[in-house]
PDB file of N, CA, C and O in Angstrom, chain B, residues numbered from 101:
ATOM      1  N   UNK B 101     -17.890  13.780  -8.173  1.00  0.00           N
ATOM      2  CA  UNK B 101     -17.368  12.476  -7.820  1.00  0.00           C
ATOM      3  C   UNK B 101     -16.444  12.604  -6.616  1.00  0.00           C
ATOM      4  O   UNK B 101     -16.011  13.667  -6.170  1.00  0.00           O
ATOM      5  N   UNK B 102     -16.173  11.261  -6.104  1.00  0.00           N
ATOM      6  CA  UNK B 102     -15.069  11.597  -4.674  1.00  0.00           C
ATOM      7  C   UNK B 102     -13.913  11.589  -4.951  1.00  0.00           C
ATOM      8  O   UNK B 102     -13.717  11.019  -6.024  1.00  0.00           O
ATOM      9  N   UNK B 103     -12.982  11.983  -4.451  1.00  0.00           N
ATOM     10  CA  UNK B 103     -11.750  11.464  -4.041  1.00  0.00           C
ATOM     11  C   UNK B 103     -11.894  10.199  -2.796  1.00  0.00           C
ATOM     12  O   UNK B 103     -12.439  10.208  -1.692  1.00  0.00           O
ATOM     13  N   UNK B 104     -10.928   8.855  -3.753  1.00  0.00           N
ATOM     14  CA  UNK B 104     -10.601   8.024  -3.074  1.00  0.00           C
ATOM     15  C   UNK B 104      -9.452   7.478  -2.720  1.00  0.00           C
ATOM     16  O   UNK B 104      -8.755   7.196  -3.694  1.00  0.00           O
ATOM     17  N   UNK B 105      -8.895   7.169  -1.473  1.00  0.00           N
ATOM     18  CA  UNK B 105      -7.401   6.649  -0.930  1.00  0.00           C
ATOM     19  C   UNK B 105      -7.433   5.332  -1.427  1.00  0.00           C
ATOM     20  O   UNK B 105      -8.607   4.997  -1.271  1.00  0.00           O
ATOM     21  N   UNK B 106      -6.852   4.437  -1.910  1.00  0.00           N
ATOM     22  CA  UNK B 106      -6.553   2.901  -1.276  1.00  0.00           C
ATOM     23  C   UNK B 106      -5.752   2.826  -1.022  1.00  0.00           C
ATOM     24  O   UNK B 106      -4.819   3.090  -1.780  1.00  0.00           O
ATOM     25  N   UNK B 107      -5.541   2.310   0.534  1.00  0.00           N
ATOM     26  CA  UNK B 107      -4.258   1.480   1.037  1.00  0.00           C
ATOM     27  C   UNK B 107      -4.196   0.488   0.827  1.00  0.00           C
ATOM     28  O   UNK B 107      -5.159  -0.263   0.984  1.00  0.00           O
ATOM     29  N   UNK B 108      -3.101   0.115   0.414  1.00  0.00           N
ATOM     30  CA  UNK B 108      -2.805  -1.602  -0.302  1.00  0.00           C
ATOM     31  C   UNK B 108      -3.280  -1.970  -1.516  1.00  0.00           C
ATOM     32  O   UNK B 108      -4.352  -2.567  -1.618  1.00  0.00           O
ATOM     33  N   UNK B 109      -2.558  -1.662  -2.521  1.00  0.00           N
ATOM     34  CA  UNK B 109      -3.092  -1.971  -4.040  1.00  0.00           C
ATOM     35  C   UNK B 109      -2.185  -3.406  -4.485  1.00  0.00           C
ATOM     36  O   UNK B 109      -1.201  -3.533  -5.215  1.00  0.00           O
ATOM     37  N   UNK B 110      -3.192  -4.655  -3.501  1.00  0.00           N
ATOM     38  CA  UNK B 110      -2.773  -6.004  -4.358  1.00  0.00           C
ATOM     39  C   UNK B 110      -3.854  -5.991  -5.439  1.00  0.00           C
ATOM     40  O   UNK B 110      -4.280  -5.061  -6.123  1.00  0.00           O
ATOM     41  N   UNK B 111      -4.158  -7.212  -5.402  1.00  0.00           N
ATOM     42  CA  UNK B 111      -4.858  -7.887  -6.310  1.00  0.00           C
ATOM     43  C   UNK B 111      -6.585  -6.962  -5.979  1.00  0.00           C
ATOM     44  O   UNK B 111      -7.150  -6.323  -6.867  1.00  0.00           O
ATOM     45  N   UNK B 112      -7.123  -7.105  -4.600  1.00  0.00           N
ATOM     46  CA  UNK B 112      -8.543  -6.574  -4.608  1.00  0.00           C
ATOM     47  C   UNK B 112      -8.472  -5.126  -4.753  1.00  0.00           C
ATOM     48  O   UNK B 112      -9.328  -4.480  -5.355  1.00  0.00           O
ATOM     49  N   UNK B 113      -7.010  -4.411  -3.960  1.00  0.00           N
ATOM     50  CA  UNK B 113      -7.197  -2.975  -3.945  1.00  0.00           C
ATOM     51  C   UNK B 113      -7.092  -2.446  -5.489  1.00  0.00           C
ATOM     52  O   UNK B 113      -7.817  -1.527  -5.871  1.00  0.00           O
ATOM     53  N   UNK B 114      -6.160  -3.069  -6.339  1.00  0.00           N
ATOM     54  CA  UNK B 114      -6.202  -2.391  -7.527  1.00  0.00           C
ATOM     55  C   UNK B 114      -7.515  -2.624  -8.548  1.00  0.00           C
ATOM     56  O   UNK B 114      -8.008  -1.759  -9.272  1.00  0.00           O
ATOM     57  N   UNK B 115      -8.051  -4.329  -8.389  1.00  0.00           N
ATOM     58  CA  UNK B 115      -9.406  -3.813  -8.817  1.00  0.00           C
ATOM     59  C   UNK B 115     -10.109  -2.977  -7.978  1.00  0.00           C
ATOM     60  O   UNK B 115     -10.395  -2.221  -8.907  1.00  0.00           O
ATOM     61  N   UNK B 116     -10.548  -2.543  -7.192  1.00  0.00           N
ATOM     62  CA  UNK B 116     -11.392  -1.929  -6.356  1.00  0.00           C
ATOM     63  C   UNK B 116     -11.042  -0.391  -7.340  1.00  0.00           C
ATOM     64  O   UNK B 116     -11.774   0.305  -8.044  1.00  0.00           O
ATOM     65  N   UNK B 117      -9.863  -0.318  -7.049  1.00  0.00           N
ATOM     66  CA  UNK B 117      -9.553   1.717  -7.430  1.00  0.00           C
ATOM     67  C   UNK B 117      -9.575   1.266  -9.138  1.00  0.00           C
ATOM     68  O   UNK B 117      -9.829   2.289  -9.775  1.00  0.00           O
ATOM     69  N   UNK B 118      -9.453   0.474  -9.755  1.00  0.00           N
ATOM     70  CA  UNK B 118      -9.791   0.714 -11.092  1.00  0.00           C
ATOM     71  C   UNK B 118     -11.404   0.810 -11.872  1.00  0.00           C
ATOM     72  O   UNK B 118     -11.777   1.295 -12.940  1.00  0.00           O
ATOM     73  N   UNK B 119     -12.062   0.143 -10.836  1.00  0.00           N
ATOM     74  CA  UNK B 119     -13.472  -0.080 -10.985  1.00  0.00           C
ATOM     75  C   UNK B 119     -13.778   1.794 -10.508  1.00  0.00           C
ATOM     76  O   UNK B 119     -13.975   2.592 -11.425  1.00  0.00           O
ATOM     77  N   UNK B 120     -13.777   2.171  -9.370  1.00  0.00           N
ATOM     78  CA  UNK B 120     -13.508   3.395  -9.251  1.00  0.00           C
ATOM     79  C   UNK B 120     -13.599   4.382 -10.008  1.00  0.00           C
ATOM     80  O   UNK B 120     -14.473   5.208 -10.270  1.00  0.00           O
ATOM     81  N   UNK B 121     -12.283   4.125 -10.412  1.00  0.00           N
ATOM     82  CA  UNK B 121     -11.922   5.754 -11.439  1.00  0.00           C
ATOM     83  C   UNK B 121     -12.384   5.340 -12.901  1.00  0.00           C
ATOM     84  O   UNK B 121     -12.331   6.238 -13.742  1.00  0.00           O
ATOM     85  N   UNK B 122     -12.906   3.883 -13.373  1.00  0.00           N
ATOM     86  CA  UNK B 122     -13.838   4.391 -14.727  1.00  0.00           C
ATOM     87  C   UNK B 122     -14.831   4.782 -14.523  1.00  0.00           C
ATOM     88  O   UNK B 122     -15.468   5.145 -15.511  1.00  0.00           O
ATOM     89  N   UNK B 123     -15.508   4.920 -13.110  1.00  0.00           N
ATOM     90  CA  UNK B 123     -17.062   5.270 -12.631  1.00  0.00           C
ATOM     91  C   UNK B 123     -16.715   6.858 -12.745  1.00  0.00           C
ATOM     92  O   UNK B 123     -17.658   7.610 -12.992  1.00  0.00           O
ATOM     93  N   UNK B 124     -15.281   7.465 -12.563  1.00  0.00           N
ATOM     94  CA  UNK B 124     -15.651   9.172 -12.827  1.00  0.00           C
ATOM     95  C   UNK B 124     -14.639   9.580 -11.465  1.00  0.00           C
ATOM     96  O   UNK B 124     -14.254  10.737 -11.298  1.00  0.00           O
ATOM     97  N   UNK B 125     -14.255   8.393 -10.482  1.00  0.00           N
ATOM     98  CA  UNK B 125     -13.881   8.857  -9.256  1.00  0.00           C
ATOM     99  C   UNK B 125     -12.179   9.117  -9.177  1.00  0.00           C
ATOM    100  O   UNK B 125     -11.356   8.412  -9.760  1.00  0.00           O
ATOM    101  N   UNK B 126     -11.852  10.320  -8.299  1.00  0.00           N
ATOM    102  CA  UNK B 126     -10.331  10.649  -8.395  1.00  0.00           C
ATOM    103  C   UNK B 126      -9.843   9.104  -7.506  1.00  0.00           C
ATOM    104  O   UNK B 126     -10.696   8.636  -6.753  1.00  0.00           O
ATOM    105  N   UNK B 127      -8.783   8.527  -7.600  1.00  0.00           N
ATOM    106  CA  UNK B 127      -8.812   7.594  -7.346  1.00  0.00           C
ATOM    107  C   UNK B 127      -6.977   7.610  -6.631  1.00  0.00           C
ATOM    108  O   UNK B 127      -6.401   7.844  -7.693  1.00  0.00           O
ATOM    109  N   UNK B 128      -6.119   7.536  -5.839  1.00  0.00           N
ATOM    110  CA  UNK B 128      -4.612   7.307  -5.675  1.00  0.00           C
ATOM    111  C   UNK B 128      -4.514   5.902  -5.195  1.00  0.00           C
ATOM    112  O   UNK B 128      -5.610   5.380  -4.991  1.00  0.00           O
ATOM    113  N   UNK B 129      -3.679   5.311  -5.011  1.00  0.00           N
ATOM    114  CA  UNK B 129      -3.269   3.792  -4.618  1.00  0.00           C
ATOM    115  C   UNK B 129      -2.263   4.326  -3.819  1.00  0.00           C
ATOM    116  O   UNK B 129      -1.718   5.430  -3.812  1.00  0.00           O
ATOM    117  N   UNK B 130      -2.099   3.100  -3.001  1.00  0.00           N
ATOM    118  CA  UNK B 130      -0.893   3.389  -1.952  1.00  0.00           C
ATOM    119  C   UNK B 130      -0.203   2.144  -2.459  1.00  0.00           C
ATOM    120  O   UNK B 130      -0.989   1.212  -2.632  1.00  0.00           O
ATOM    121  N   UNK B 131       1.198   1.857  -2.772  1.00  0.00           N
ATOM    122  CA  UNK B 131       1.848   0.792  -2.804  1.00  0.00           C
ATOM    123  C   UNK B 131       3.447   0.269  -2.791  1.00  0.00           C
ATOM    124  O   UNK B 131       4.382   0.910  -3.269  1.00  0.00           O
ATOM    125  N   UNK B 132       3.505  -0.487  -2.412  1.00  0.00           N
ATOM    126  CA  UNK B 132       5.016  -0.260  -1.960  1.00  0.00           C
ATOM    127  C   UNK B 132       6.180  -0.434  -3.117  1.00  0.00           C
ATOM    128  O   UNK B 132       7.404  -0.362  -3.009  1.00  0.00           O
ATOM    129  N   UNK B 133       5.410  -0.668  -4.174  1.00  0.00           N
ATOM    130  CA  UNK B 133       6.362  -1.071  -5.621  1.00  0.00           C
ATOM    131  C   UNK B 133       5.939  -0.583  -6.266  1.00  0.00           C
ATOM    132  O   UNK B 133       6.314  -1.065  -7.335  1.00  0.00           O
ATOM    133  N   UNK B 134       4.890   0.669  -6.551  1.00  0.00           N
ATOM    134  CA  UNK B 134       3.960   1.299  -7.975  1.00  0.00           C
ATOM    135  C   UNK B 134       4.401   0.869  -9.063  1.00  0.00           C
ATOM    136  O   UNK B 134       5.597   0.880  -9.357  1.00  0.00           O
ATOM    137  N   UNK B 135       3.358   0.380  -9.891  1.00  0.00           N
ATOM    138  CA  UNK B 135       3.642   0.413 -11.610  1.00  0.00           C
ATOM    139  C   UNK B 135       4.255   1.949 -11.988  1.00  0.00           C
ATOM    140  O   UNK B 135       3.891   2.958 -11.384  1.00  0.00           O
ATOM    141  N   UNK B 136       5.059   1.955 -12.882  1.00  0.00           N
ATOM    142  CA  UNK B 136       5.407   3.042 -13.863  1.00  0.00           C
ATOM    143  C   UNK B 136       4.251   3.625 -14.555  1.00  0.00           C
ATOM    144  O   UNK B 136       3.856   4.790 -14.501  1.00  0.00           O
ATOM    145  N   UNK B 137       3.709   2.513 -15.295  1.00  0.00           N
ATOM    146  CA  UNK B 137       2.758   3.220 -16.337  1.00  0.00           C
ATOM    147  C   UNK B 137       1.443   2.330 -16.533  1.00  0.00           C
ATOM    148  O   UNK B 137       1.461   1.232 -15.977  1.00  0.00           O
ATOM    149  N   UNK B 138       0.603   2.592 -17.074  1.00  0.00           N
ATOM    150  CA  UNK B 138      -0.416   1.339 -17.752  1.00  0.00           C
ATOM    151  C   UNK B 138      -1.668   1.579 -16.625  1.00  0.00           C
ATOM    152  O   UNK B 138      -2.597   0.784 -16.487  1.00  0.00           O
ATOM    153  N   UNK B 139      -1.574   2.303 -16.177  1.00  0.00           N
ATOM    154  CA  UNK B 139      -2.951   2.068 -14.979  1.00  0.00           C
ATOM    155  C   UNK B 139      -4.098   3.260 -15.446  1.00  0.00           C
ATOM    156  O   UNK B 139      -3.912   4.116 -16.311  1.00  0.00           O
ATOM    157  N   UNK B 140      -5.264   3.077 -14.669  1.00  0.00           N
ATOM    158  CA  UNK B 140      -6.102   4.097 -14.724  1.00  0.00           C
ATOM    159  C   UNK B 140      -6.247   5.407 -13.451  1.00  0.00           C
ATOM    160  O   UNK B 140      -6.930   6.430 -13.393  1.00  0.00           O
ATOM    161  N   UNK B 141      -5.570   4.982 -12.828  1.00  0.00           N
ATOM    162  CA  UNK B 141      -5.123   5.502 -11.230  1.00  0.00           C
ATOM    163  C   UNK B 141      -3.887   6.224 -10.863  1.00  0.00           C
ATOM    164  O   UNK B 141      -2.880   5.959 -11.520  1.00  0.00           O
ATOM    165  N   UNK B 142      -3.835   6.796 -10.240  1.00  0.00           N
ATOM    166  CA  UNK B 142      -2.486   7.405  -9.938  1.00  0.00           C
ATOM    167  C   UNK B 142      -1.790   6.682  -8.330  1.00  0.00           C
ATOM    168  O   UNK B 142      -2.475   6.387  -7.351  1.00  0.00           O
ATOM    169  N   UNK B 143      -0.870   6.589  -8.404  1.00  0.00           N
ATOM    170  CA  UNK B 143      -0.133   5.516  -6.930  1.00  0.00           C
ATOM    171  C   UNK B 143       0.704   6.391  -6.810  1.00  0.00           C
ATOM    172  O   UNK B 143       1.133   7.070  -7.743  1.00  0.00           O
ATOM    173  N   UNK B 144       1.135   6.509  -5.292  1.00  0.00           N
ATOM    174  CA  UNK B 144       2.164   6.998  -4.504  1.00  0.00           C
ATOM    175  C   UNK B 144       2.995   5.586  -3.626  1.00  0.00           C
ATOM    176  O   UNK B 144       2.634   4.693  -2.859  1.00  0.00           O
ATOM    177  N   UNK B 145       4.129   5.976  -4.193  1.00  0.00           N
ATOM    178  CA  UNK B 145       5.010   4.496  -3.440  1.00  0.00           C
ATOM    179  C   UNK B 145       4.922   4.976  -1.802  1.00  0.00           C
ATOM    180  O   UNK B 145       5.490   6.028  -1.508  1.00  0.00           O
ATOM    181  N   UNK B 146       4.242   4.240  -0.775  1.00  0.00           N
ATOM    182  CA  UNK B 146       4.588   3.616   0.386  1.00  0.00           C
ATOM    183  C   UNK B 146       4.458   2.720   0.677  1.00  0.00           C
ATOM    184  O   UNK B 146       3.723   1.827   0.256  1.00  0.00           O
ATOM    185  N   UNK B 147       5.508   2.789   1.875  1.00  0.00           N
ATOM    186  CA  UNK B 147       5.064   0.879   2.989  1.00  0.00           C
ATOM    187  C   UNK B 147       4.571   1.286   4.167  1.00  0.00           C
ATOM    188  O   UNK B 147       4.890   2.099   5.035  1.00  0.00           O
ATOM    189  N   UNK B 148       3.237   0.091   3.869  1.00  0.00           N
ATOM    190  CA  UNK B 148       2.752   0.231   5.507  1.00  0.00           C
ATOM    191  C   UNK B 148       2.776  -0.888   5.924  1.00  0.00           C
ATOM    192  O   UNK B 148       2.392  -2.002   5.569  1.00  0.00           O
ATOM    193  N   UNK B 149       3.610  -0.150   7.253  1.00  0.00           N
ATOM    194  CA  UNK B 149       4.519  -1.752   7.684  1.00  0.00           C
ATOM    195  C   UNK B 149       3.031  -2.016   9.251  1.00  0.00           C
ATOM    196  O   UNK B 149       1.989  -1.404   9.487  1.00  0.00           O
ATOM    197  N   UNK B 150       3.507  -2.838   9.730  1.00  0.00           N
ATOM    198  CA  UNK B 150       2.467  -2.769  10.824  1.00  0.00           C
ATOM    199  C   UNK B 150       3.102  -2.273  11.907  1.00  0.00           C
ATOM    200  O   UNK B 150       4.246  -1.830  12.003  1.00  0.00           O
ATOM    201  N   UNK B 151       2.033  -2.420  12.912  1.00  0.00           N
ATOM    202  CA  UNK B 151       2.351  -1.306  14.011  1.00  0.00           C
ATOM    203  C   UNK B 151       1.549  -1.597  15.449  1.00  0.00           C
ATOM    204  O   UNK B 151       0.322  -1.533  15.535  1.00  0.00           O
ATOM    205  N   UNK B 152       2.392  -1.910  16.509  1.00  0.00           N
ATOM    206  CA  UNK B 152       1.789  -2.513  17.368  1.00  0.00           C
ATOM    207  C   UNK B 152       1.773  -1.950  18.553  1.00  0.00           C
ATOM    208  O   UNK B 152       2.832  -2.352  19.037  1.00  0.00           O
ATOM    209  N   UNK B 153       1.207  -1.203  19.434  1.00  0.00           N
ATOM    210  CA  UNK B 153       1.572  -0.310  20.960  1.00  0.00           C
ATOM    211  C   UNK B 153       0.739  -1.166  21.779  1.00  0.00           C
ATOM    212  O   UNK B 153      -0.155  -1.970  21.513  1.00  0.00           O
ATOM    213  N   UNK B 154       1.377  -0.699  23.032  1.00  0.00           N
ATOM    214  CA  UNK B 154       1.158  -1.357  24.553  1.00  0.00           C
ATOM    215  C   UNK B 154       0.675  -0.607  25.416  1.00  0.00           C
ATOM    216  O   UNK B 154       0.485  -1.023  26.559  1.00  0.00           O
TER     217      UNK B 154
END
């Protein structure tokens, strides 16, 4: 199975990585408030702020 990133675990990213990791897949979330507990996924707290060059 893969390893998968999601950046941005709202509403679509956390279904997306939960659908995921019951299929078998390593799965992390990126998010700027992680749940404590209760998930099927593992999250690492960041912010991705935006980012604009010239």
């Amino acid at each position: 199975m893969a390893n998968v990133l999601i950046v941005g675990c709202g509403a679509i990213g956390t279904g997306v990585a939960t659908a995921l990791a019951k299929q078998g897949h390593t799965v992390t979330g990126l998010k700027r408030n992680p749940p404590n507990t209760g998930t099927t996924f593992n999250y690492v707290a960041a912010a991705i702020a935006s980012y604009s060059h010239e």
